[in-house]
PAZAFI-840937 format. One record per atom (N, C-alpha, C, O): y, x, z; residue in one letter. Coordinates in steps of 0.1 Angstrom, whole numbers, padded with zeros to 4 digits, always signed. Each point is the difference from the previous one (the first is absolute). Layout:
<recs>
YXZA/...
</recs>
This chain:
<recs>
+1439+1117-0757X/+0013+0008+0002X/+0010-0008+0007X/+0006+0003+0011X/-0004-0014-0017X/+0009-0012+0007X/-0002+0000+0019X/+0007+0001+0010X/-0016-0003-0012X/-0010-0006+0014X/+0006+0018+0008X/+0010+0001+0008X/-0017+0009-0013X/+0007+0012+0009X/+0016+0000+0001X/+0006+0000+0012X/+0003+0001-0026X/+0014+0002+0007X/+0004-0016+0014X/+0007+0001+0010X/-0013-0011-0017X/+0004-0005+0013X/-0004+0000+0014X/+0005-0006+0010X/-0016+0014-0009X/-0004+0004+0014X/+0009+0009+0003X/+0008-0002+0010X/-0006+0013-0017X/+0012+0013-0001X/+0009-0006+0010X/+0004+0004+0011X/+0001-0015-0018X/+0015-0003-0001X/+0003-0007+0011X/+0011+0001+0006X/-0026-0010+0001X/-0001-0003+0012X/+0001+0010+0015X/+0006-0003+0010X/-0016+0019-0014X/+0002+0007+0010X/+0011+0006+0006X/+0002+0004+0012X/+0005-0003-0025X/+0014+0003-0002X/+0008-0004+0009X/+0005+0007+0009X/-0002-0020-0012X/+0011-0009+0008X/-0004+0005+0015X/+0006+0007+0007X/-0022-0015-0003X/-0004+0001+0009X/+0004+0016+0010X/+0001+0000+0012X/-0001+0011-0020X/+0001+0013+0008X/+0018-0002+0001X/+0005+0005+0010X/+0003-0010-0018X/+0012-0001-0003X/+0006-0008+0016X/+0009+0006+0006X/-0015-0017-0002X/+0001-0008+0008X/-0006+0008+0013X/+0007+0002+0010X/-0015+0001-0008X/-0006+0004+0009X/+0008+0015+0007X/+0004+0002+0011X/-0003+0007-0020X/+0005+0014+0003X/+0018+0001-0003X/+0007+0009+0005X/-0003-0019-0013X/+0017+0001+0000X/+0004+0014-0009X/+0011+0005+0003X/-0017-0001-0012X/+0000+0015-0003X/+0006+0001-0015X/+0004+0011-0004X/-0001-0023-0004X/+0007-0001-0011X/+0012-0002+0000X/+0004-0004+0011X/+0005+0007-0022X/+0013+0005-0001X/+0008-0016+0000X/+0011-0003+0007X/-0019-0006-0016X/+0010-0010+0001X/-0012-0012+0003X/-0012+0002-0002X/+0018-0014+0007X/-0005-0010+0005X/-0004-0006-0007X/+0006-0006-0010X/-0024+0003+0015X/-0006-0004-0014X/-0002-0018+0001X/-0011-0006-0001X/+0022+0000+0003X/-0003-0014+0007X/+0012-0004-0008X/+0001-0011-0006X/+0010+0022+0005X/+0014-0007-0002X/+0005+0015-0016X/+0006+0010+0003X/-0008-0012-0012X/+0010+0006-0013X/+0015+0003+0003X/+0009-0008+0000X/-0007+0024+0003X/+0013+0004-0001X/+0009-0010-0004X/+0007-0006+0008X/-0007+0004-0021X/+0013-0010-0005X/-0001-0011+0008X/+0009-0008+0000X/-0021+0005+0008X/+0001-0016+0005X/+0004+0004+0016X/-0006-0008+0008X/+0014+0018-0003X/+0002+0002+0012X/+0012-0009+0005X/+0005-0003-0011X/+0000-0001+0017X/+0009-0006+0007X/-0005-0016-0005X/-0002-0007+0010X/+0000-0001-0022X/+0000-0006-0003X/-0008-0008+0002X/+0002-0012-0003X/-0013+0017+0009X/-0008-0008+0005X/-0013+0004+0012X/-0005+0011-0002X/+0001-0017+0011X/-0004+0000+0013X/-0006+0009+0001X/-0007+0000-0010X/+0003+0013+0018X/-0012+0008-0004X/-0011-0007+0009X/+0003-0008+0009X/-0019+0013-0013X/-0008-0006+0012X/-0002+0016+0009X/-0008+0009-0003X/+0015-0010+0011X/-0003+0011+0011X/-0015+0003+0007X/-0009-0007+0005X/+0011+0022-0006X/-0012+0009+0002X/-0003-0008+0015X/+0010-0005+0005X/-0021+0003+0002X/-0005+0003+0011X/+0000+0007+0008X/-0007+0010+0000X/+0017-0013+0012X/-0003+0014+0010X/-0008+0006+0004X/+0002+0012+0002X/-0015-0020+0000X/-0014+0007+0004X/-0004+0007-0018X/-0012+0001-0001X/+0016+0001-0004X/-0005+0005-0016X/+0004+0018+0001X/-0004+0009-0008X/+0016-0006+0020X/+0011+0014-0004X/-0006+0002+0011X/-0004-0008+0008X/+0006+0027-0006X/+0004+0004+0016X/+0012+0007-0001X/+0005+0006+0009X/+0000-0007-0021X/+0012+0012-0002X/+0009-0008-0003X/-0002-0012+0001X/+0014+0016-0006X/+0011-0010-0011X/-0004+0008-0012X/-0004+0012-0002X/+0004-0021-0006X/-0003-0002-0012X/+0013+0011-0013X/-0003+0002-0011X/+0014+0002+0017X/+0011+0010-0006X/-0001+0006+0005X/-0003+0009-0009X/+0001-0001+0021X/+0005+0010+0007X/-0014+0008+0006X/-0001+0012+0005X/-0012-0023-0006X/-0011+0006+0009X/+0000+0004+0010X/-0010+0007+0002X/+0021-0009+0009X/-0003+0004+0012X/-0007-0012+0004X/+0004-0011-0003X/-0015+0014+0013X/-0009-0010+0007X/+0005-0010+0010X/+0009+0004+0008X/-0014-0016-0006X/+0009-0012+0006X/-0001+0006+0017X/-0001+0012+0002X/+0000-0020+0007X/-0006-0002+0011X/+0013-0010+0008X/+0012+0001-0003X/-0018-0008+0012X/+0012-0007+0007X/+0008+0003+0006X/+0010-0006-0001X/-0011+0016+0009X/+0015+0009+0005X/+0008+0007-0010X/+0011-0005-0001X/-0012+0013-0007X/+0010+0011-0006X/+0003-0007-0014X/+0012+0000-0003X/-0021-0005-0005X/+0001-0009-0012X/-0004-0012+0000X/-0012-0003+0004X/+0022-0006-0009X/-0004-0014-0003X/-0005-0002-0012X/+0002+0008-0009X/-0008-0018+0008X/+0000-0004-0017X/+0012-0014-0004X/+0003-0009+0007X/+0002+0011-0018X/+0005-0006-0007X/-0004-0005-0017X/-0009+0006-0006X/+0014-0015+0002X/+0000-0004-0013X/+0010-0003-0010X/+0010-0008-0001X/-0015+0018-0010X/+0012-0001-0005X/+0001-0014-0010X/-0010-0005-0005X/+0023-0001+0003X/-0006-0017-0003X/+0003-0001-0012X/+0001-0011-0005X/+0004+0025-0003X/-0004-0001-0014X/-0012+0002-0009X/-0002-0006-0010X/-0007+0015+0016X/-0012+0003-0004X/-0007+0003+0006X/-0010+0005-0006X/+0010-0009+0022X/-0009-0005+0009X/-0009+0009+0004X/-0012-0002+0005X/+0019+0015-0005X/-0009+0010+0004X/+0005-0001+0021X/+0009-0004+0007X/-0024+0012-0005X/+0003+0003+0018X/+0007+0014+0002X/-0006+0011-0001X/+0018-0012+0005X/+0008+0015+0000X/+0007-0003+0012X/+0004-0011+0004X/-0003+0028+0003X/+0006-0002+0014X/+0016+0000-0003X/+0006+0001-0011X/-0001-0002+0025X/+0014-0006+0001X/+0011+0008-0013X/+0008-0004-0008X/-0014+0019+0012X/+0014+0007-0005X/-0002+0004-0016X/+0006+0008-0006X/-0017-0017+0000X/-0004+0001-0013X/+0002-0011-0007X/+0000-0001-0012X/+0004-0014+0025X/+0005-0013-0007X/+0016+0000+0009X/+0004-0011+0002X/+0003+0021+0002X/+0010-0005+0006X/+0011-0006-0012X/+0011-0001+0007X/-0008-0003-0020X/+0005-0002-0010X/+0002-0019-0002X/-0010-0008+0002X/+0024+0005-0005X/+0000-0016-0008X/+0002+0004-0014X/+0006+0009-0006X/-0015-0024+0002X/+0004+0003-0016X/+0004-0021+0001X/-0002-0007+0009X/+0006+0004-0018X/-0002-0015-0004X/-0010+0000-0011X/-0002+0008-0009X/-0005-0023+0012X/-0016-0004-0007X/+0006-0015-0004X/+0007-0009+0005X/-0014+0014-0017X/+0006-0015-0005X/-0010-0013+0002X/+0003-0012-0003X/-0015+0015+0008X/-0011-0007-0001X/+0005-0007+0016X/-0004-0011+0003X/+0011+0017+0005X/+0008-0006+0010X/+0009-0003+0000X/+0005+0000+0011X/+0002-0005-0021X/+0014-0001-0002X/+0011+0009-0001X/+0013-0002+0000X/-0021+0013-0001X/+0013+0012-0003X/+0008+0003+0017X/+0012+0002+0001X/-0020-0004+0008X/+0000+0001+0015X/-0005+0021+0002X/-0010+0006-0005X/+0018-0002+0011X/-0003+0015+0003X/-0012-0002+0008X/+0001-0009+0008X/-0010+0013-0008X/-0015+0005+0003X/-0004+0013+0005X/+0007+0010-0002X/-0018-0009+0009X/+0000+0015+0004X/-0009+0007-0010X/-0011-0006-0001X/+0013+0015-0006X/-0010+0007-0012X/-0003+0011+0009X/+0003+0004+0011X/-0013+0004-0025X/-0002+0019+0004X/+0012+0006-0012X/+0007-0005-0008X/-0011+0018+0014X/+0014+0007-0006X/+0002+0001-0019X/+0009+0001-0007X/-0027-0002+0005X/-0002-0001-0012X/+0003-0013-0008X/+0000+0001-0012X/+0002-0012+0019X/+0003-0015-0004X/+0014-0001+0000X/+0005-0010-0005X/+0004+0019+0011X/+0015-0002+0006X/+0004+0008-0011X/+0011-0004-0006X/-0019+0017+0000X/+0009+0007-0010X/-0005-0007-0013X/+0009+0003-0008X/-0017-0011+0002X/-0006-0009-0008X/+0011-0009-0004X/+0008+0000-0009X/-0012-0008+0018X/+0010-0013+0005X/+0017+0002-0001X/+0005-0009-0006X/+0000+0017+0009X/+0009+0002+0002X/+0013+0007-0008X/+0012-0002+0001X/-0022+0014-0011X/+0005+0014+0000X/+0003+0011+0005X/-0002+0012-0004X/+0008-0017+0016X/+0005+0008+0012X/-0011+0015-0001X/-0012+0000-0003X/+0018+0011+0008X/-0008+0011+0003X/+0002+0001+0016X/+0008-0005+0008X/-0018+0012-0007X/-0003-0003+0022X/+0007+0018+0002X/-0008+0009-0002X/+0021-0008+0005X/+0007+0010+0008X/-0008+0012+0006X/-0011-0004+0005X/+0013+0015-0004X/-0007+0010+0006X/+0003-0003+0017X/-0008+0000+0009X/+0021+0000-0008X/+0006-0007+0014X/-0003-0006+0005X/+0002+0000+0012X/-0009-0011-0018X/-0007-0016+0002X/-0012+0006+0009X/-0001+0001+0013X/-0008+0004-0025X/-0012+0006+0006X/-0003+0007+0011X/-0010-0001+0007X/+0025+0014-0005X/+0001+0004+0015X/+0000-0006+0010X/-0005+0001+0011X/+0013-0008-0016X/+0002-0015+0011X/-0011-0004+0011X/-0002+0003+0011X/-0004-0010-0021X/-0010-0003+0007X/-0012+0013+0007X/-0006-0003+0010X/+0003+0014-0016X/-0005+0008+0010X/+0007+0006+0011X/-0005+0005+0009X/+0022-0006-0011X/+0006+0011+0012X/-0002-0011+0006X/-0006+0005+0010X/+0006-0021-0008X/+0001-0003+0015X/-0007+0002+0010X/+0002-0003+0012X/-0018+0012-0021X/-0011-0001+0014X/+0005+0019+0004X/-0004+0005+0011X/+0012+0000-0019X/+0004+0013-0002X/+0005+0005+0011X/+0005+0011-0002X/-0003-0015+0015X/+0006-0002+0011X/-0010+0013+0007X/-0012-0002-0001X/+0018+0014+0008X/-0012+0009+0007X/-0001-0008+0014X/+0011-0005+0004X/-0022+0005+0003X/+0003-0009+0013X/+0005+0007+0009X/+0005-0006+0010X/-0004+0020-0009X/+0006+0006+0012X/+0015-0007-0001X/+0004-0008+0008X/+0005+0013-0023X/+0013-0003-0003X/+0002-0019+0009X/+0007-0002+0010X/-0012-0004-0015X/-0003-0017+0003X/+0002-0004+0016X/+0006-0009+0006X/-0017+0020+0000X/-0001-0004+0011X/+0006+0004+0007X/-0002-0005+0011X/+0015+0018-0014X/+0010+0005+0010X/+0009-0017-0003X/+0009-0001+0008X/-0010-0006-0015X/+0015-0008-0001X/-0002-0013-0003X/+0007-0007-0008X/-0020+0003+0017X/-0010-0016+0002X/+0005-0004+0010X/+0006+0007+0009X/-0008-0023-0010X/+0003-0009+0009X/-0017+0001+0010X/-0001-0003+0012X/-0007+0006-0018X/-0014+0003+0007X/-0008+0008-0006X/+0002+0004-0012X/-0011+0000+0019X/-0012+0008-0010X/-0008+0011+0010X/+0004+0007+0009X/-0019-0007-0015X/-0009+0003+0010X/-0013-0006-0008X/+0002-0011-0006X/-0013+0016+0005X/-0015+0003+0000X/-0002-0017+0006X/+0003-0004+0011X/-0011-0004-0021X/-0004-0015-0002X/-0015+0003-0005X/-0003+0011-0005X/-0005-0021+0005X/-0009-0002-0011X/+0002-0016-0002X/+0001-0010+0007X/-0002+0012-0021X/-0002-0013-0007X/-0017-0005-0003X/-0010+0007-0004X/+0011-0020+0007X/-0019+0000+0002X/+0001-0008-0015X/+0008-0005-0007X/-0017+0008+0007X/-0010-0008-0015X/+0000-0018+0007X/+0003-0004+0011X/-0011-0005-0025X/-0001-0014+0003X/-0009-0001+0014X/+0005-0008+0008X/-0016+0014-0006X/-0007-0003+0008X/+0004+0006+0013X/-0010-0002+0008X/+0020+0008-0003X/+0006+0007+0011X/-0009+0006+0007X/-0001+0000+0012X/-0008+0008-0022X/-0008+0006+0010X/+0006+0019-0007X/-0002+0011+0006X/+0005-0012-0012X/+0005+0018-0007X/+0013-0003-0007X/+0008-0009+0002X/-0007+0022-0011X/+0015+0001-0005X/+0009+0010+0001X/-0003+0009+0008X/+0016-0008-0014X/+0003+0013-0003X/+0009+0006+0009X/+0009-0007+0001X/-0008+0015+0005X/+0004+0009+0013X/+0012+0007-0008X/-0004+0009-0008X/+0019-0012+0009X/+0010+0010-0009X/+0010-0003+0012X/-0001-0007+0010X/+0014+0017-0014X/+0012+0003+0004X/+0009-0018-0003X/-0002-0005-0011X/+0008-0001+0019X/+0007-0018-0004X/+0014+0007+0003X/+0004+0007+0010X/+0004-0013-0023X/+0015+0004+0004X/+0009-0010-0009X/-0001-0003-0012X/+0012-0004+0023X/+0009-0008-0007X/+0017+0012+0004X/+0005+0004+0011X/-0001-0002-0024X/+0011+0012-0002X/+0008-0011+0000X/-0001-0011-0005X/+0012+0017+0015X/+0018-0003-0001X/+0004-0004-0006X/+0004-0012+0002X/-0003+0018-0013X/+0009-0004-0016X/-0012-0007-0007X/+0003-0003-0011X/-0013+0000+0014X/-0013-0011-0009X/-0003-0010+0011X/-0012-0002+0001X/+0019-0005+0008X/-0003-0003+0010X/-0008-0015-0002X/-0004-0006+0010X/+0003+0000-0022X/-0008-0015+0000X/-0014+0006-0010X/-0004-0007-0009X/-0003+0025+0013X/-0011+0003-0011X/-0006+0008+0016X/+0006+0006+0009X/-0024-0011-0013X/-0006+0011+0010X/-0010+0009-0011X/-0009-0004-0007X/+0012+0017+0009X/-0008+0015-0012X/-0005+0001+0010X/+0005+0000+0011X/-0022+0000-0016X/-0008+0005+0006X/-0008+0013-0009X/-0004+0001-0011X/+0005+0010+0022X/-0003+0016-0005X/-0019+0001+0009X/-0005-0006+0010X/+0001+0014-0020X/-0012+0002+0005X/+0003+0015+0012X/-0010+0004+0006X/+0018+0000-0005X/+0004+0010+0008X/+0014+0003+0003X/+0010-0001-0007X/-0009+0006+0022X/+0020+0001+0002X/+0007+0007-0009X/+0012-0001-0004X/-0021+0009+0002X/+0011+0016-0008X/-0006-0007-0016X/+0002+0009-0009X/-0007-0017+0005X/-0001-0004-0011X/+0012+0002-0011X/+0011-0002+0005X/-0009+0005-0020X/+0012-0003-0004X/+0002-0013-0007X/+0010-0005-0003X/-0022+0002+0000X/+0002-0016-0009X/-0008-0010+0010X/-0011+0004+0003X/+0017-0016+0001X/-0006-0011+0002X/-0012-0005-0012X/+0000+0002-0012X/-0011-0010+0020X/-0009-0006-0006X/+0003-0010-0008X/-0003-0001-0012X/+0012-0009+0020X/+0000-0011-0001X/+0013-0007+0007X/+0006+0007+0008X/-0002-0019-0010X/+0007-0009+0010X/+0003-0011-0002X/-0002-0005-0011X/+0006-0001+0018X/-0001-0015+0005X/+0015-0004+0002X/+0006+0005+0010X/+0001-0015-0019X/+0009-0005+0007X/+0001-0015+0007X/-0007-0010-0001X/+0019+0014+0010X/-0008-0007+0013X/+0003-0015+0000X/-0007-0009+0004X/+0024+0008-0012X/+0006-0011-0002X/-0007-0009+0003X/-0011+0002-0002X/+0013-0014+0007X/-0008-0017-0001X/-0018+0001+0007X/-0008-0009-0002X/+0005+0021+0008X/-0011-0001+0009X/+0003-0004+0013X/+0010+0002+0006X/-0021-0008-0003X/-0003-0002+0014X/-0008+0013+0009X/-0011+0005-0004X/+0015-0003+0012X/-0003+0010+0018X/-0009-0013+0005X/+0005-0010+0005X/-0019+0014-0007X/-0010-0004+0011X/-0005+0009+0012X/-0002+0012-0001X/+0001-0018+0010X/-0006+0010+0011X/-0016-0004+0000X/-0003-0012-0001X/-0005+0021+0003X/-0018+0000-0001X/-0006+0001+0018X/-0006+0009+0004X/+0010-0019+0002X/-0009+0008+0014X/-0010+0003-0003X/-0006-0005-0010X/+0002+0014+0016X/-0017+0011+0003X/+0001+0004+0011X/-0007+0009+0002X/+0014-0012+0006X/-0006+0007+0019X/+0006+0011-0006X/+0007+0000-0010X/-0012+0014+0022X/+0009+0013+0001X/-0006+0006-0010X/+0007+0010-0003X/-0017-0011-0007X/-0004+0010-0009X/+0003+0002-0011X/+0001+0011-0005X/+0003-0024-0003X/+0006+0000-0014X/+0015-0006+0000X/+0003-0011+0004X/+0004+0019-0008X/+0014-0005+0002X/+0005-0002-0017X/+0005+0008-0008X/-0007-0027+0009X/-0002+0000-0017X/+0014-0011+0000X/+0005-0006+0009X/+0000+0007-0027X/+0010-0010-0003X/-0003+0000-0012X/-0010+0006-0005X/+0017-0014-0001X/+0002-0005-0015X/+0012-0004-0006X/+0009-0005+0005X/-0011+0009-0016X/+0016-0003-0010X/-0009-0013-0007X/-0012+0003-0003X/+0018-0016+0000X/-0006-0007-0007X/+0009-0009-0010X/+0010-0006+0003X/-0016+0005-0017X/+0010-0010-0011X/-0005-0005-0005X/-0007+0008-0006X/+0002-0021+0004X/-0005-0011-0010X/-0014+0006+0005X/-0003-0001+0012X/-0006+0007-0021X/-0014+0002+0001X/-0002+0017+0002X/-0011+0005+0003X/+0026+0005-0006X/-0006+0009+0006X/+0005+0007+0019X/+0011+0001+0007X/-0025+0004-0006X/+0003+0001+0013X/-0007+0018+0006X/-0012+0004-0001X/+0023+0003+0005X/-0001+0013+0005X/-0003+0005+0016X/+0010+0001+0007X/-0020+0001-0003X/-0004+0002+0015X/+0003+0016+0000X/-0002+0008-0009X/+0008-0005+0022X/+0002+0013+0003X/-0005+0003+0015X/+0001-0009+0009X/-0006+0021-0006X/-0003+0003+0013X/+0006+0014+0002X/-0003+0011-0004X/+0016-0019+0017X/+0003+0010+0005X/-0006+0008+0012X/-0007-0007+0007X/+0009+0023-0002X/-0003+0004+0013X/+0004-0008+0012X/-0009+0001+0009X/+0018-0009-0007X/+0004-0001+0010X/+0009-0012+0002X/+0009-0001-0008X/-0010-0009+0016X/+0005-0011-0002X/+0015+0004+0005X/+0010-0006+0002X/-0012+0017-0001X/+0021-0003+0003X/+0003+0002-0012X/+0006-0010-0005X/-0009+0021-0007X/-0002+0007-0015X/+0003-0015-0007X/+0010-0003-0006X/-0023-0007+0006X/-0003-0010-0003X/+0013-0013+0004X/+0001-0010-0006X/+0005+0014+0016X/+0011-0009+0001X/+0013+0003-0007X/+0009-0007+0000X/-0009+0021-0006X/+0011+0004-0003X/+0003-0003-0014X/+0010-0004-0004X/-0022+0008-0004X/-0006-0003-0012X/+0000-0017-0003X/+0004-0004-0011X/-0008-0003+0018X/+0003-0018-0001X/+0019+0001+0000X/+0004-0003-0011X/+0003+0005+0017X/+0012+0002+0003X/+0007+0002-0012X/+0007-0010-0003X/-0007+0020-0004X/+0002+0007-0006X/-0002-0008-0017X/+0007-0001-0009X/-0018-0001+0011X/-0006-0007-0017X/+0005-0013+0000X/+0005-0004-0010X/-0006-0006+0021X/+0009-0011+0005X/+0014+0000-0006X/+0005-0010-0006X/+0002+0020+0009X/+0017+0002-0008X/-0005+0004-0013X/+0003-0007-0010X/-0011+0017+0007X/+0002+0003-0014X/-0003-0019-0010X/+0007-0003-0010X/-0017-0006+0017X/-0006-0006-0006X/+0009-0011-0002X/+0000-0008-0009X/+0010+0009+0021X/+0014-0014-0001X/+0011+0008-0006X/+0011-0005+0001X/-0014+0019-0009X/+0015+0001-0009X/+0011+0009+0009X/+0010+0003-0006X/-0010+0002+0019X/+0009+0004+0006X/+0001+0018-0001X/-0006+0008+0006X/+0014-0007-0014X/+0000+0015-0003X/+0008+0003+0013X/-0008+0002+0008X/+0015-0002-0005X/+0009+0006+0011X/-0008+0004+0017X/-0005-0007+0009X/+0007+0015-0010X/-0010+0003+0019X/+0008-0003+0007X/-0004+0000+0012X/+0018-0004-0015X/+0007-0007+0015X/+0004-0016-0001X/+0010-0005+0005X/-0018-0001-0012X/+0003-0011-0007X/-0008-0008+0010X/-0012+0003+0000X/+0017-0014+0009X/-0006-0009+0007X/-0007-0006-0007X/+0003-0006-0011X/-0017+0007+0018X/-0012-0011-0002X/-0001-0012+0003X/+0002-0002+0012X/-0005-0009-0019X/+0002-0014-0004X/-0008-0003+0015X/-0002-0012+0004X/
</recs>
């Protein structure tokens, strides 16, 4: 009997670890949250976040960790500080469920709007009152495919690019702020007219129609990326 519950207790963990599907983290004891280090899930272990279950992928969700209990959760499921004492009582980034733990604090209904109205933008509205915008594809790692949507940097959001899977779309997919990237130009001769936004290790290739399109678009993300909100604001 001994010998069975501990195989049990083995499969357990092991499906625990592998699928992410239990309520509390079986590595680290509620009461022992902040206090001490968790050993964080594996990225290759999740395809989803681990709160929220929407599925990862490298464009639209990132993965994150939450560094109280070490779960993989996407951005707007760890956007929360709490202080960890196991760090010196240093604000950290948690999930929302470690922030109201941790903390007490209750997470605002407004809070949570928050973060969905900003992709809440319809792109027709967006695109009457952009500094640019027009039909891009963004290629995958291997630049050979990738996703074909509506690219728009809005007026009043002018250092963010929402990217819509369609013009008359009402919610953006996704976006990108542009702050602190680099504008690469990609030669390819007359056929592929490619560029890139790039930061530390991540790096976004886009192919535009048309290398004038494609000059406009480098232009364009260039100011959002050096901070210059103003459209009449001389360029350095």
């Amino acid at each position: 009997q001994d010998a069975i519950d501990r195989k049990e207790k083995r499969s357990e963990t092991f499906k625990t670890a592998v699928h992410g599907l239990e309520t509390d983290t079986p590595a680290l004891k509620t009461e022992e949250l902040g206090r001490r280090a968790p050993q964080w899930v594996r990225d290759n272990l999740v395809t989803m976040c681990m709160r929220c279950k929407e599925p990862f992928n490298a464009i639209t969700r990132r993965r994150h960790h939450c560094r109280a209990c070490g779960y993989v959760v996407c951005a707007r499921c760890s956007d929360y500080k709490a202080e960890l004492q196991y760090d010196g009582n240093r604000p950290n980034r948690v999930c929302q469920e470690c922030f109201i733990f941790l903390t007490g604090h209750t997470v605002l209904e407004d809070r949570e709007g928050k973060h969905k109205g900003i992709l809440e933008k319809g792109a027709a509205e967006v695109s009457s009152r952009s500094l640019v915008c027009s039909s891009l594809q963004l290629l995958d790692k291997n630049g050979k495919g990738g996703t074909r949507g509506w690219f728009v940097i809005p007026q009043d959001d002018p250092l963010v690019l929402y990217i819509y899977a369609a013009p008359q779309d009402v919610r953006a997919h996704t976006s990108i702020p542009l702050l602190g990237y680099q504008v690469r130009d990609v030669p390819q001769g007359e056929s592929r007219h490619l560029f890139q936004l790039a930061q530390s290790r991540q790096v976004f290739t886009f192919m535009a129609d048309t290398e004038e399109l494609k000059q406009r678009w480098m232009k364009a993300m260039a100011r959002s990326a050096a901070g210059i909100t103003d459209p009449e604001e001389e360029e350095e």
